[in-house]
MDAnalysis code that builds the backbone (N, CA, C; Angstrom):
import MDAnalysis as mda
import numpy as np

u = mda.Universe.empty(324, n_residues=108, atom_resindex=np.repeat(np.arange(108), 3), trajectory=True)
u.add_TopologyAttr("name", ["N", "CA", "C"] * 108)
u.add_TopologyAttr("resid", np.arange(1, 109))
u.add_TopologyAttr("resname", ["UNK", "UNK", "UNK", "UNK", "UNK", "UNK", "UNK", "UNK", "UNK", "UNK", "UNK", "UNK", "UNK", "UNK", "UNK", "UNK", "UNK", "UNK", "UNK", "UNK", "UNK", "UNK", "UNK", "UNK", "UNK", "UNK", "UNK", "UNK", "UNK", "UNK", "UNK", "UNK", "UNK", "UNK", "UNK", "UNK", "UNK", "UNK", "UNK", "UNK", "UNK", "UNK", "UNK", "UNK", "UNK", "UNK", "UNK", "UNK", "UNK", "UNK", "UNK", "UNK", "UNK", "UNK", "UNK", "UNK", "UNK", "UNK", "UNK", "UNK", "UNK", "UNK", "UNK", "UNK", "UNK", "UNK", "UNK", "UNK", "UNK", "UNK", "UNK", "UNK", "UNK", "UNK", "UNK", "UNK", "UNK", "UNK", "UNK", "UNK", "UNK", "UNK", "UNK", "UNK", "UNK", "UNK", "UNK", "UNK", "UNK", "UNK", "UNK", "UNK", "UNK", "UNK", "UNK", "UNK", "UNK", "UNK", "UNK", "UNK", "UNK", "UNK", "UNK", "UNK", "UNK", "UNK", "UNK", "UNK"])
u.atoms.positions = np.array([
    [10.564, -13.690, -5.531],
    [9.765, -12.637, -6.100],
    [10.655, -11.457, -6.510],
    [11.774, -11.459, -5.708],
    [12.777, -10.059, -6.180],
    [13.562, -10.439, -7.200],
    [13.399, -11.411, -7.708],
    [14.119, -11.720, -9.180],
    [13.534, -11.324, -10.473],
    [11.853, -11.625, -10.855],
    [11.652, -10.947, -11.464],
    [9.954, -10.147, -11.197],
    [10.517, -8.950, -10.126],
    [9.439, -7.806, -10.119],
    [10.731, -6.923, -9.053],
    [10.477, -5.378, -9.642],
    [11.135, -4.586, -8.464],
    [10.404, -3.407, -8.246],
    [10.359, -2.433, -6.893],
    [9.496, -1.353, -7.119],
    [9.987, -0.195, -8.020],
    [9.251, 0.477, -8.885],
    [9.274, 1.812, -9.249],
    [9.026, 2.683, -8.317],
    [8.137, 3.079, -7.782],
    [7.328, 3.975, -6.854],
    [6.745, 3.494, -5.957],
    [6.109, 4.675, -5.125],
    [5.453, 4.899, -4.044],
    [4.531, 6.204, -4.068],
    [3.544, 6.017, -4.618],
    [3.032, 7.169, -4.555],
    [2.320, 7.472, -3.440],
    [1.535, 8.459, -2.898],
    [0.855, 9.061, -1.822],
    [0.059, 9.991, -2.375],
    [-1.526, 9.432, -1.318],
    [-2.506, 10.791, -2.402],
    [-2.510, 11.935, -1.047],
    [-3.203, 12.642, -1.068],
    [-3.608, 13.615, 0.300],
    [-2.802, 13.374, 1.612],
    [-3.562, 12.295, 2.123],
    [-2.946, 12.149, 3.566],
    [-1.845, 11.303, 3.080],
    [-0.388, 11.657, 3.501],
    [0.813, 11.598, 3.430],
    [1.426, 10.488, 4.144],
    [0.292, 9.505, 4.879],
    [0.430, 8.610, 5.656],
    [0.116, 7.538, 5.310],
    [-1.153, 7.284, 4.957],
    [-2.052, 6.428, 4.371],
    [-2.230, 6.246, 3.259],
    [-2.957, 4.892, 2.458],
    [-3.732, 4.415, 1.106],
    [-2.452, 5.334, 0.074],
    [-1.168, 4.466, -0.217],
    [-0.410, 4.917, -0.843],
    [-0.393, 3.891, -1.977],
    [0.062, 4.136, -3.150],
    [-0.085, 2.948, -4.517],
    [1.346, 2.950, -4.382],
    [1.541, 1.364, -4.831],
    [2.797, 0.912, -4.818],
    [2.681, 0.495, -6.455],
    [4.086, 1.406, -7.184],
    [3.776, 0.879, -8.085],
    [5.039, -0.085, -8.813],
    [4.828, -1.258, -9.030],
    [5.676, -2.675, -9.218],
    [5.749, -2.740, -10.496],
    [7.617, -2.818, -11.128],
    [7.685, -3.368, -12.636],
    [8.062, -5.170, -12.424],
    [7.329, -5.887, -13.132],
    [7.294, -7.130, -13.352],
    [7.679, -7.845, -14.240],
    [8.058, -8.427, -14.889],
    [8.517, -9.584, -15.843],
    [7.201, -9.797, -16.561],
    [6.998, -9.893, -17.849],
    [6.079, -10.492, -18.271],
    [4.945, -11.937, -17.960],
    [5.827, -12.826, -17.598],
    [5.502, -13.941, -17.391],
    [4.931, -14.012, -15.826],
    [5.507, -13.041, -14.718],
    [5.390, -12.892, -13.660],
    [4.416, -11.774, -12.844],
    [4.188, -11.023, -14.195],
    [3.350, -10.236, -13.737],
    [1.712, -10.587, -13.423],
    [1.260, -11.548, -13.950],
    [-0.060, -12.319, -13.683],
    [0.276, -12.751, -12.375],
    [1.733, -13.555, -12.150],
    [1.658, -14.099, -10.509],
    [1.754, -13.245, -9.698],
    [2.201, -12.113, -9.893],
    [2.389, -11.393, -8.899],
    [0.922, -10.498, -8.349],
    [-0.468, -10.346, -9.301],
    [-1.747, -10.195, -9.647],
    [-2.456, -11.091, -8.682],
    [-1.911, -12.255, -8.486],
    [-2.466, -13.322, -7.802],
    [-2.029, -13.087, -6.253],
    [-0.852, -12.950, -6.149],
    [-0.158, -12.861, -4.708],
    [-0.594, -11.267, -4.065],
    [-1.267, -10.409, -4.723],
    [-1.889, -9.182, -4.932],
    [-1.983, -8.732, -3.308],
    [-2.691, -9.766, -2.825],
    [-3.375, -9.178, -0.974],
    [-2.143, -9.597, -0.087],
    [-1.515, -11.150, -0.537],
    [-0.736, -11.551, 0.179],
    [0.550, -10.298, 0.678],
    [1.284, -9.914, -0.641],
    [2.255, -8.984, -0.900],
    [1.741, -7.201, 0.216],
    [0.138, -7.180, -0.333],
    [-0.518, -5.881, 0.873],
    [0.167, -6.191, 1.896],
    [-0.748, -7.599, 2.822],
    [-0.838, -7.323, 3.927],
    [0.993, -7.593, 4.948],
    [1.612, -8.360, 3.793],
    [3.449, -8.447, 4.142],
    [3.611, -6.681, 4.582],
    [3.438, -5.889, 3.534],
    [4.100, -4.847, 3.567],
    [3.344, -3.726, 4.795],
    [2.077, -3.879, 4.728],
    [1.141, -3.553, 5.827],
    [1.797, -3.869, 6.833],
    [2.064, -5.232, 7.173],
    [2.496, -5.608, 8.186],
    [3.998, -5.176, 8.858],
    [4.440, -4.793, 8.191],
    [6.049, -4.697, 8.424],
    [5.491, -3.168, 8.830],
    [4.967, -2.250, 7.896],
    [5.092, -0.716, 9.006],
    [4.207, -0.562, 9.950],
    [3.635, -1.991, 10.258],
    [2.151, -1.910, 11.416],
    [0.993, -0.577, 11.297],
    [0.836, -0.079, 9.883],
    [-0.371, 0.534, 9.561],
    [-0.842, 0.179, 8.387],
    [-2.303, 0.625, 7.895],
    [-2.299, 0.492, 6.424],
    [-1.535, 1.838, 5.296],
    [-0.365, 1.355, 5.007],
    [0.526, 2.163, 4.245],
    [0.102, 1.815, 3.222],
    [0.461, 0.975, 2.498],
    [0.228, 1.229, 1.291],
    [-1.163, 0.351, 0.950],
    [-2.428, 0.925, -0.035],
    [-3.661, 0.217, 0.118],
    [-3.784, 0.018, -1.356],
    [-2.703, 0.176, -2.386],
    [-2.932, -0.509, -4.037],
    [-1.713, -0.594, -4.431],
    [-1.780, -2.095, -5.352],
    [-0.776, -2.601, -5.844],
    [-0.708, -2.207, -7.730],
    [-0.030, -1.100, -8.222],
    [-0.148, -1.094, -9.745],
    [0.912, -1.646, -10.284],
    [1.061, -2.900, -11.639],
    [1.735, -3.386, -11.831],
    [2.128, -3.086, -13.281],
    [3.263, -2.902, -13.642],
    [4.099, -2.217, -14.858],
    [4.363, -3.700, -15.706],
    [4.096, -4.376, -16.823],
    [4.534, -5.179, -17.343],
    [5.794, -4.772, -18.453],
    [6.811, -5.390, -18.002],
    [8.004, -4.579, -18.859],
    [9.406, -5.136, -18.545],
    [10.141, -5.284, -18.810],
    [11.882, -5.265, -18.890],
    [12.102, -5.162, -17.150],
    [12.676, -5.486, -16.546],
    [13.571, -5.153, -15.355],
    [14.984, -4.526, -15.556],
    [15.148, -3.960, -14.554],
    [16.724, -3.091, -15.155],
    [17.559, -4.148, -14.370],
    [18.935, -3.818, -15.518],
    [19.964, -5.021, -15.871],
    [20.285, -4.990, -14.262],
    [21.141, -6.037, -13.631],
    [22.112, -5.809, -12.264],
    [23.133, -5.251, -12.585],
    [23.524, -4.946, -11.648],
    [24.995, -3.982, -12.138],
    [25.958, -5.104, -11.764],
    [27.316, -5.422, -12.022],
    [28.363, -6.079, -12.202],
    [28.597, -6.541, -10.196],
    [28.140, -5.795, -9.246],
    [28.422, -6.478, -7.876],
    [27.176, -7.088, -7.636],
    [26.420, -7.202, -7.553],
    [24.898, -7.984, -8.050],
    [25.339, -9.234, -8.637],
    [25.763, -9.281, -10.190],
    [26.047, -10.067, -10.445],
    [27.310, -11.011, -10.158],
    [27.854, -10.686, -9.101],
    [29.454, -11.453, -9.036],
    [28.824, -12.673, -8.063],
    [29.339, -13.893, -8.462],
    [28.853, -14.718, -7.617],
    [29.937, -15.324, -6.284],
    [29.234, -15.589, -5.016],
    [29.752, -16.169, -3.592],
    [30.997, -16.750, -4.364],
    [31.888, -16.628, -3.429],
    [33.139, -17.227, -4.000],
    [33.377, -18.352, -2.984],
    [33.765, -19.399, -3.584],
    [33.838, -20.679, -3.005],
    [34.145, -20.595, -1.694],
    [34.532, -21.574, -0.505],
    [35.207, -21.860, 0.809],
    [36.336, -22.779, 0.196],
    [37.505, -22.337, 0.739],
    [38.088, -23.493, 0.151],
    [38.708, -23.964, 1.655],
    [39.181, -25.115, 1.796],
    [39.513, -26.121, 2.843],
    [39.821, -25.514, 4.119],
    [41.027, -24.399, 3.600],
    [41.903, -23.810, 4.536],
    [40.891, -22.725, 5.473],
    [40.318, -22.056, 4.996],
    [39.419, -21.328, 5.184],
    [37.868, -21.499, 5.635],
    [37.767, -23.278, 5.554],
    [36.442, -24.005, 5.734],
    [36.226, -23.368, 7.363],
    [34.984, -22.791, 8.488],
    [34.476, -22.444, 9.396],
    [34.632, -23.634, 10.240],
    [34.798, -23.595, 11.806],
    [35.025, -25.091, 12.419],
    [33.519, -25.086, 12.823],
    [33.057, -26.357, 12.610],
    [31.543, -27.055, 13.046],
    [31.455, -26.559, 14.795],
    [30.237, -26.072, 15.308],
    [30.065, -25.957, 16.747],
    [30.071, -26.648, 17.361],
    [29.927, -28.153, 17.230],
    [29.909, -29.365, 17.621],
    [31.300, -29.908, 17.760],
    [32.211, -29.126, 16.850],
    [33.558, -29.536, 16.817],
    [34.328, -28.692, 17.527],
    [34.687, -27.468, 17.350],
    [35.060, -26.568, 18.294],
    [35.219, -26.893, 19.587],
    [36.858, -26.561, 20.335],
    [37.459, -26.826, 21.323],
    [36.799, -25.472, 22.113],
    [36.560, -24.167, 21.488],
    [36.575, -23.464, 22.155],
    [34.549, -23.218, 22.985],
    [33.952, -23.851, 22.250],
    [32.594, -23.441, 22.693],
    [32.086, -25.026, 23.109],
    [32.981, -25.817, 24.193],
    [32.515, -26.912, 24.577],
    [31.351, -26.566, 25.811],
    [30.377, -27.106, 25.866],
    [29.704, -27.086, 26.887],
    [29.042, -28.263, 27.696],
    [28.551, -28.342, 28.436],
    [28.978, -29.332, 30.107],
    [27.977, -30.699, 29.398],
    [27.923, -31.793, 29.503],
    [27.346, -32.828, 29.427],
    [25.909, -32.250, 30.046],
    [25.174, -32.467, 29.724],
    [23.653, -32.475, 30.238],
    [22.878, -33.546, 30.440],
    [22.170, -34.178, 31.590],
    [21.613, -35.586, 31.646],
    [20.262, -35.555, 30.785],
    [20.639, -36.753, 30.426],
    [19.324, -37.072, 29.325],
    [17.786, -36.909, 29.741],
    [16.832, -36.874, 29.666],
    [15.539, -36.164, 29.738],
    [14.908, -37.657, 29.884],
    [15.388, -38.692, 29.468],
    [14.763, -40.512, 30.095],
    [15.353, -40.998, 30.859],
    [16.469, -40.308, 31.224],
    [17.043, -40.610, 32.876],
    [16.294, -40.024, 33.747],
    [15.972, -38.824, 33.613],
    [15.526, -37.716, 34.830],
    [13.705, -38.423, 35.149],
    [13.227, -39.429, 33.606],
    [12.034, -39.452, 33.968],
    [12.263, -40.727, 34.620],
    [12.928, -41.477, 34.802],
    [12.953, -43.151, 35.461],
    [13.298, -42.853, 36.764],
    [13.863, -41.621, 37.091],
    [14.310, -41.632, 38.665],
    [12.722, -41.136, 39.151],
    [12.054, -41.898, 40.724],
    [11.186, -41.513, 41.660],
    [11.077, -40.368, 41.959],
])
């Protein structure tokens, strides 16, 4: 969804706490889905500050602004030397044999 919609605003009417409009620029094509995902997107963001913060979604159909050049730089490979050792492989984080869970049930 953060690919194409990002927020503009946050507005707030009176009480400085509550029933705030969130207002979202969207992609053309994405802005109907994002219309649809409408309550879902509320109650995410509801949920994350555990009040009702924001209580309307206004949606901007329009252009998104470009990424800037570190945005766009992409993960740079692993190469061999540098490959992470598997936890399973690692000498240093061995841990103790544990008996199997259909042994423990066959013993009386």
């Amino acid at each position: 969804m953060a690919r194409y919609s990002c927020p503009e605003r946050l507005q707030f009417g009176r009480d400085r706490n509550e029933g705030a409009t969130l207002v979202v620029r969207a992609g053309s094509g994405f802005a109907t889905e994002l219309q649809h995902l409408h309550p879902i997107v509320l109650d995410r963001i509801n949920t994350f500050f555990g009040y009702q913060a924001v209580a309307r979604i206004t949606i901007i159909q329009g252009p998104l602004p470009t990424p800037t050049v570190a945005e766009r730089r992409a993960l740079r490979a692993v190469t061999p030397k540098k490959k992470p050792a598997s936890p399973r492989r690692s000498a240093a984080r061995a841990t103790p044999t544990l008996p199997r869970p259909c042994a423990l049930w066959a013993e009386p």
